[in-house]
C-alpha positions in Angstrom: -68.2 96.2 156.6 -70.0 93.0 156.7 -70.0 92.6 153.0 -66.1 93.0 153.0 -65.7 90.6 155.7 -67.6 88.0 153.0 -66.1 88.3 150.1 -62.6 88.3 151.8 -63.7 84.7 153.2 -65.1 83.8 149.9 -62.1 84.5 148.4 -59.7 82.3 151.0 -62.7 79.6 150.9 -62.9 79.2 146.4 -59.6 78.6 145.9 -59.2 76.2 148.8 -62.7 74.2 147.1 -61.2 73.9 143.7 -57.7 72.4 145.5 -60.1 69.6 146.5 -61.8 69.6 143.8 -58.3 68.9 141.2 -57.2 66.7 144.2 -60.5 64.3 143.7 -59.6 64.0 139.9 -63.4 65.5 138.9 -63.6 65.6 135.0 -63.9 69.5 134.7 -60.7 71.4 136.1 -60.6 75.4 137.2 -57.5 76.4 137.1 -55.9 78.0 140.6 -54.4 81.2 140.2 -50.7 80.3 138.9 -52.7 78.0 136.1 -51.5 74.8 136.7 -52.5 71.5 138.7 -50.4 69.8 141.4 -48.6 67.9 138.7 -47.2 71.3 137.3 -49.5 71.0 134.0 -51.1 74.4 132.7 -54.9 74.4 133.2 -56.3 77.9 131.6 -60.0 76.3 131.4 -59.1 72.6 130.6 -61.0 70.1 130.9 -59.7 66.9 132.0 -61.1 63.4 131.4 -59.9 60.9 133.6 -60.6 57.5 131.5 -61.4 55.3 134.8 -64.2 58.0 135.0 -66.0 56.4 131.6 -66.0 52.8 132.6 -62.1 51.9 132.4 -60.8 48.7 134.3 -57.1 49.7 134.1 -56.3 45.6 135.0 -54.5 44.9 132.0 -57.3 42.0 131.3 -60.7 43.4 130.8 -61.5 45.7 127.8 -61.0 49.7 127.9 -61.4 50.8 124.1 -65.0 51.9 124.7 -64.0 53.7 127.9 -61.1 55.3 125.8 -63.4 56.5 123.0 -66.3 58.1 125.7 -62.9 60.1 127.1 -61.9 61.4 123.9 -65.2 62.2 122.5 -66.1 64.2 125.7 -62.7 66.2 125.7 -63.2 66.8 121.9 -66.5 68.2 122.2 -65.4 70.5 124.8 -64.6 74.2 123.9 -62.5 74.3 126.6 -58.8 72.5 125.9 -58.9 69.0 126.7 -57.1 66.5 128.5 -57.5 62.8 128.2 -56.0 60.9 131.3 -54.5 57.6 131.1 -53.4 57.0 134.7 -50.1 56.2 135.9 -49.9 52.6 137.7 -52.8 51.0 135.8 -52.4 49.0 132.6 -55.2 49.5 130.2 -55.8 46.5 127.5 -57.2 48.2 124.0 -58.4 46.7 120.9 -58.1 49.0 117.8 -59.2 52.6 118.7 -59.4 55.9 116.3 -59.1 59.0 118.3 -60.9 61.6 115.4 -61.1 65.4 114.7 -61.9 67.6 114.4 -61.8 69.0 118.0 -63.4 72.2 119.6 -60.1 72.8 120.9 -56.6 71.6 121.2 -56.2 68.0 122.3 -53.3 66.2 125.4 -53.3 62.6 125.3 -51.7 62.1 128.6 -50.7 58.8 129.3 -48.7 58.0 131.9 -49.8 54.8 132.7 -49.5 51.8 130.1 -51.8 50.6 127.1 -51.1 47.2 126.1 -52.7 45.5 122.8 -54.8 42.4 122.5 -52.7 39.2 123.4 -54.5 36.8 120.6 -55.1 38.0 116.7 -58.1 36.7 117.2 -59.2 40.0 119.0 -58.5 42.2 115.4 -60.8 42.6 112.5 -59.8 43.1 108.9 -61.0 46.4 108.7 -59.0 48.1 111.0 -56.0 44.9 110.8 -53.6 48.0 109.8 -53.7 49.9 112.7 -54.0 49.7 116.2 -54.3 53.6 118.0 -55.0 55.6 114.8 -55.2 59.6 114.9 -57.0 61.3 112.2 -57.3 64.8 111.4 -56.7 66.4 115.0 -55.3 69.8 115.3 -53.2 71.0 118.2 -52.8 67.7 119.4 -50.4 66.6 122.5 -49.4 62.7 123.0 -47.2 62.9 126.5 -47.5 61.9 129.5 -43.9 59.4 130.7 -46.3 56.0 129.4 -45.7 53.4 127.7 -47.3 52.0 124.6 -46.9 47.8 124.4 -48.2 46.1 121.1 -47.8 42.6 122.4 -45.7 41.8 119.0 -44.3 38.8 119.5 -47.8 36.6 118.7 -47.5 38.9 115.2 -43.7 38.4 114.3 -44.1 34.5 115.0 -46.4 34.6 111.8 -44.9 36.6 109.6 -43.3 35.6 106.1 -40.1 37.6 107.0 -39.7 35.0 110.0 -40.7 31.7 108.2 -41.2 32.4 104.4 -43.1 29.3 103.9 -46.2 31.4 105.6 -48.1 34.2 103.8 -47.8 37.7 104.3 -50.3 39.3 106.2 -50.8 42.8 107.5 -50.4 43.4 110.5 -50.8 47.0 112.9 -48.8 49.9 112.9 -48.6 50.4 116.8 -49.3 54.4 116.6 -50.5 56.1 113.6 -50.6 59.7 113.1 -52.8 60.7 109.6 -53.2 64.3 108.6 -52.6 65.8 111.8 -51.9 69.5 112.1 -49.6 70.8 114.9 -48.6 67.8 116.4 -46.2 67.0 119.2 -45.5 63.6 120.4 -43.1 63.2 123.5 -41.9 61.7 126.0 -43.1 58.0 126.0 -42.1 54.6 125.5 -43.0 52.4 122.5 -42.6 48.8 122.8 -43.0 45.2 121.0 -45.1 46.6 117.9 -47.0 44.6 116.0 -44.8 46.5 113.1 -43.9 49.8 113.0 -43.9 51.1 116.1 -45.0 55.2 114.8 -46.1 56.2 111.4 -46.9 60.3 110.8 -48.7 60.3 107.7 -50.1 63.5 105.6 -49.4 65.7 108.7 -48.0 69.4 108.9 -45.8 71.2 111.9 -44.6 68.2 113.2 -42.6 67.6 117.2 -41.5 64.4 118.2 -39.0 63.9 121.0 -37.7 62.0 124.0 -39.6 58.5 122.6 -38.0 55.2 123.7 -39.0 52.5 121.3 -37.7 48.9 121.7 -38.3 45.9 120.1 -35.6 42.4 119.5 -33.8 43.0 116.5 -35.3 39.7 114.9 -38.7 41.3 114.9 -39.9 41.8 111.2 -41.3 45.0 110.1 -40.9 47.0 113.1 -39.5 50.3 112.0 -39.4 52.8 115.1 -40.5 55.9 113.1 -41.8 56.1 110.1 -42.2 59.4 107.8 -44.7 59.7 104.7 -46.1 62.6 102.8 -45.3 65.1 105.8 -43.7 68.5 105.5 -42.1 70.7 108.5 -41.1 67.8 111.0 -38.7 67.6 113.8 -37.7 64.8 115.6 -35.1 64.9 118.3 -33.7 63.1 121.5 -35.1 59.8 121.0 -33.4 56.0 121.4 -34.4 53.7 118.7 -33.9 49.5 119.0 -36.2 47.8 116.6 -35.9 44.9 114.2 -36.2 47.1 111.2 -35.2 50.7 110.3 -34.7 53.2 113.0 -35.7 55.8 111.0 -37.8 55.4 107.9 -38.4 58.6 105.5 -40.6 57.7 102.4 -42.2 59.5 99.7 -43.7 63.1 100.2 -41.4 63.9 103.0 -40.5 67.4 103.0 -38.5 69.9 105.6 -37.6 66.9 108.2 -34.6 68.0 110.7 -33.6 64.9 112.8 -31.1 65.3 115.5 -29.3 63.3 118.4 -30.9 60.0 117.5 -29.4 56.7 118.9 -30.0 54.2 117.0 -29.3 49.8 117.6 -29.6 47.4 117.0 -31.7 47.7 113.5 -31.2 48.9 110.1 -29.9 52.3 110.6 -31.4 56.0 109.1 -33.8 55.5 105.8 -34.7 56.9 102.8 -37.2 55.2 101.0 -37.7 52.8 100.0 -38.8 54.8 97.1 -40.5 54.3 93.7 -41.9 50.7 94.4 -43.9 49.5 91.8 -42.9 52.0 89.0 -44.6 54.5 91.6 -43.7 58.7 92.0 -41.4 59.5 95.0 -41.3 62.8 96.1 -38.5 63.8 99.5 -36.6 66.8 99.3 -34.8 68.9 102.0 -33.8 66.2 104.7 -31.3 66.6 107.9 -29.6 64.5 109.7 -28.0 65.4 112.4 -26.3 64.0 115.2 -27.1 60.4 115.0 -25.2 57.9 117.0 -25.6 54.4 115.1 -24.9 51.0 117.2 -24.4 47.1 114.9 -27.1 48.1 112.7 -27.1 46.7 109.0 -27.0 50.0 107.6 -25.8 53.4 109.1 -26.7 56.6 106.2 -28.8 55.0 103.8 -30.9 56.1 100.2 -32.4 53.1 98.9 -34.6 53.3 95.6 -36.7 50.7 93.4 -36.1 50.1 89.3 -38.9 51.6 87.6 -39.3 54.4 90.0 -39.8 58.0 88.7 -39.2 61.5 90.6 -36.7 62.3 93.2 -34.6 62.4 96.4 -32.5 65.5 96.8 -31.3 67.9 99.1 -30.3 65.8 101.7 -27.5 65.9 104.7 -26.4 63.4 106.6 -23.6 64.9 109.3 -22.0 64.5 112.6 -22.6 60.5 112.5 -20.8 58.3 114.8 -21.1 54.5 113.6 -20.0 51.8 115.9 -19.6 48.3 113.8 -22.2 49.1 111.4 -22.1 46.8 108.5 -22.9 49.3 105.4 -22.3 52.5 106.9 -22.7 54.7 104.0 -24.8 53.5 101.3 -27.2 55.0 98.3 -28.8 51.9 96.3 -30.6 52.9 93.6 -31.6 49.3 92.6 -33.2 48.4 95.8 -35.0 44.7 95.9 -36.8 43.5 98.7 -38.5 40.3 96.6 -38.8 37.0 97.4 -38.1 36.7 93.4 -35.4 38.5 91.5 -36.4 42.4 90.4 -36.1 43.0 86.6 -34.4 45.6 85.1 -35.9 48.6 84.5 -34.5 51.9 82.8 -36.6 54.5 84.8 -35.5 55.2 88.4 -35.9 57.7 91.2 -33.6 60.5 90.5 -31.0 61.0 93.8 -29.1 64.4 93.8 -27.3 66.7 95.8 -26.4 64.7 99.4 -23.9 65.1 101.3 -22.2 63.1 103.8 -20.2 64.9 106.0 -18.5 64.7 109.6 -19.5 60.7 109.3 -16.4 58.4 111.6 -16.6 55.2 113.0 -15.8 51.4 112.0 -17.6 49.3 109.4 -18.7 46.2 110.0 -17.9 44.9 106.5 -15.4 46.1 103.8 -17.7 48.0 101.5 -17.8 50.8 104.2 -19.2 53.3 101.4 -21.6 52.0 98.5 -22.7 54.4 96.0 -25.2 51.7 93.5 -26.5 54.0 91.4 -28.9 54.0 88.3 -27.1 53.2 84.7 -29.8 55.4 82.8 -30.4 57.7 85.7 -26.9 58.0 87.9 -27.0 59.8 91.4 -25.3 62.9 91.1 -23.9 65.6 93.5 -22.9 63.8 95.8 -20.3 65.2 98.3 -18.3 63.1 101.1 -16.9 65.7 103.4 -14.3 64.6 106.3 -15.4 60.7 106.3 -13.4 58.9 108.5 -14.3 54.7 108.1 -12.3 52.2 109.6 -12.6 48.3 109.8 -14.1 46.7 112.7 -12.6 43.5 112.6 -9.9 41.4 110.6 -6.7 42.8 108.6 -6.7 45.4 105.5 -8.7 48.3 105.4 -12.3 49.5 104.5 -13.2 50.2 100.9 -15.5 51.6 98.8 -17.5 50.4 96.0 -19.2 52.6 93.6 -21.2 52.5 89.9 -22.7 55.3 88.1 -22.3 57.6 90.6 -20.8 61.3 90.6 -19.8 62.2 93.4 -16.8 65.0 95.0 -14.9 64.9 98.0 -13.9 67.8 100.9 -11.3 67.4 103.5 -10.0 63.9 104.5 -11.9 60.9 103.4 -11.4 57.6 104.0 -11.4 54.8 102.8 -10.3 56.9 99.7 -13.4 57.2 97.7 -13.5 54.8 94.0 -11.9 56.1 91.0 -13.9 58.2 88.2 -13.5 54.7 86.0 -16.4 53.5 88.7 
């Protein structure tokens, strides 16, 4: 009877130890019987690695990055799934810092409270000049947590040659850099002031990103809110984009990207390419997007391609777009220049086929509210505008459209009333 009476205290009595336990924020978590801790998360045998643990000041003036290296390396090693906590309320100032895999199990980057980059360039290296929180080769990775993630920008954009072209151009960091990641799911965090782009995913597979704020003036250079490069199987959904550069930039090797409700302003609209830059291979195929609600951005639905570019940009929808005085809203440019110096002419070019532009109203900033600038020696073709509904902003007349070399077919009502086959 005695023994009974024991283990039914030792059962009330375990329990109530590991409450405390999670409560006092200790590095290794049990899980209490529903599996999750008092903030709702699921804890089936995780092991969570409260940064301030390894030496963190969280004051927003000393240095974390070591303290944020010993956290991940102690998660990763685990065999148990690991959590990496950046606490909400504290403000953590990091220097570049590579988070590396492989992992003994999947990875949560929880930050809730606020990493902020270096305030001086002084503080970077040229080694590492490119990137500031670099992932590499993690599988089953998690980057959450409500955060924010502040790249102190402006002492970057002040220098650049896109702000004062009598200064040279310099790299500068990619704020949050993805590189062949497997599994990956970014959400719910808020990217600010970049150095330049704000996200890159590069060389990853099975790809979430969702619910990201990212912010930064519209004269920053550079400062694309996500970028997309040799990645296949993405998703990205339910975020609000306002950088100085594109919104949304897809580039070469892209494959299998769905994009939907994206709001995007100011900056330079939705993306593809550039491709085929010096005389290089471009590679995107089967592109979505849908749902995207674009706000005075230079561009709204945009392909843009280098002369001397070989391979190809096809299969590719842009639908249910909602532009509000955007000044090219529909646009394929297949002689793309972004040169101090005039770009020759070249007779190769990236081959653009098969788009389709459909469900697309709103008012255009300028006339031109459709430009098709396609390739003499290698014309876009199949391309279809399907219930296109452009009006002018401002001033008297109506929109327009300007095309070359371009075949293209149209479904339902379109206006302004597409060029003529002489075009």
């Amino acid at each position: 009877m005695a023994s009974h009476v024991l283990l039914f205290f030792v059962s009330l009595l375990v329990p109530l130890f590991l409450c405390c336990v999670l409560a006092k924020g200790d590095m290794t978590v049990v899980p209490s019987k529903n599996g999750a801790d008092h903030r709702g998360r699921s804890l089936q045998s995780t092991k969570v690695v409260n940064v301030l643990r390894y030496g963190a000041y969280g004051d927003g003036r000393h240095d974390d990055t070591k303290a944020l290296s010993k956290a991940w390396a102690a998660a990763c090693s685990s065999s148990h799934p690991g959590i990496v906590l950046i606490p909400k309320g504290k403000k953590f100032l990091t220097k570049h810092v590579t988070f590396s895999g492989p992992c003994k199990s999947n990875m949560k980057l929880m930050i809730e409270g606020t990493l902020v980059a270096p305030p001086k360039r002084s503080y970077w290296i040229e080694d590492t000049i490119r990137h500031w929180v670099l992932f590499i080769n993690v599988r089953d990775l998690t980057v959450t947590g409500g955060g924010t993630i502040d790249g102190n920008g402006k002492i970057w954009w002040q220098s650049s040659c896109k702000v004062n072209s009598k200064l040279p151009c310099r790299p500068a960091p990619t704020a949050l850099t993805f590189y062949s990641c497997t599994n990956l799911k970014v959400d719910n965090l808020e990217l600010l002031n970049s150095q330049q782009i704000h996200m890159s995913v590069e060389r990853c597979t099975d790809v979430r990103v969702s619910r990201l704020l990212i912010t930064a003036p519209s004269t920053s250079p550079n400062t694309d809110g996500i970028h997309i490069a040799h990645s296949k199987d993405v998703k990205v959904y339910n975020c609000a984009i306002k950088t100085g550069d594109d919104c949304m930039s897809i580039e070469d090797g892209t494959k299998n990207l769905h994009v939907k409700n994206i709001v995007c302003g100011p900056g330079h609209g939705i993306s593809i390419g550039s491709l085929g830059d010096r005389n290089s291979e471009a590679q995107v195929t089967n592109i979505t997007i849908n749902g995207v609600r674009l706000h005075g951005t230079t561009n709204g639905a945009r392909i843009k391609t280098w002369q001397g570019g070989r391979g190809y940009a096809k299969n590719i929808v842009f639908q249910n777009i909602i532009m509000d005085n955007v000044w090219n809203p529909i646009i394929i440019d297949q002689n793309y220049c972004d040169s101090t110096t005039p770009c020759n002419k070249q007779k190769s070019a990236v081959e653009v086929s098969n788009v389709l532009f459909k469900n697309i109203r709103g008012t255009s900033a300028s006339r031109d509210a459709i430009k098709l600038s396609c390739s003499r020696t290698v014309p876009c073709h199949g391309i279809a505008l399907h219930n296109v509904k452009l009006t002018l902003k401002r001033g008297n007349g109506n929109a327009k459209s300007t095309c070359q070399n371009a075949k293209w077919r149209t479904l339902g009502t379109v206006m302004p009333q597409p060029c003529n086959l002489k075009n």
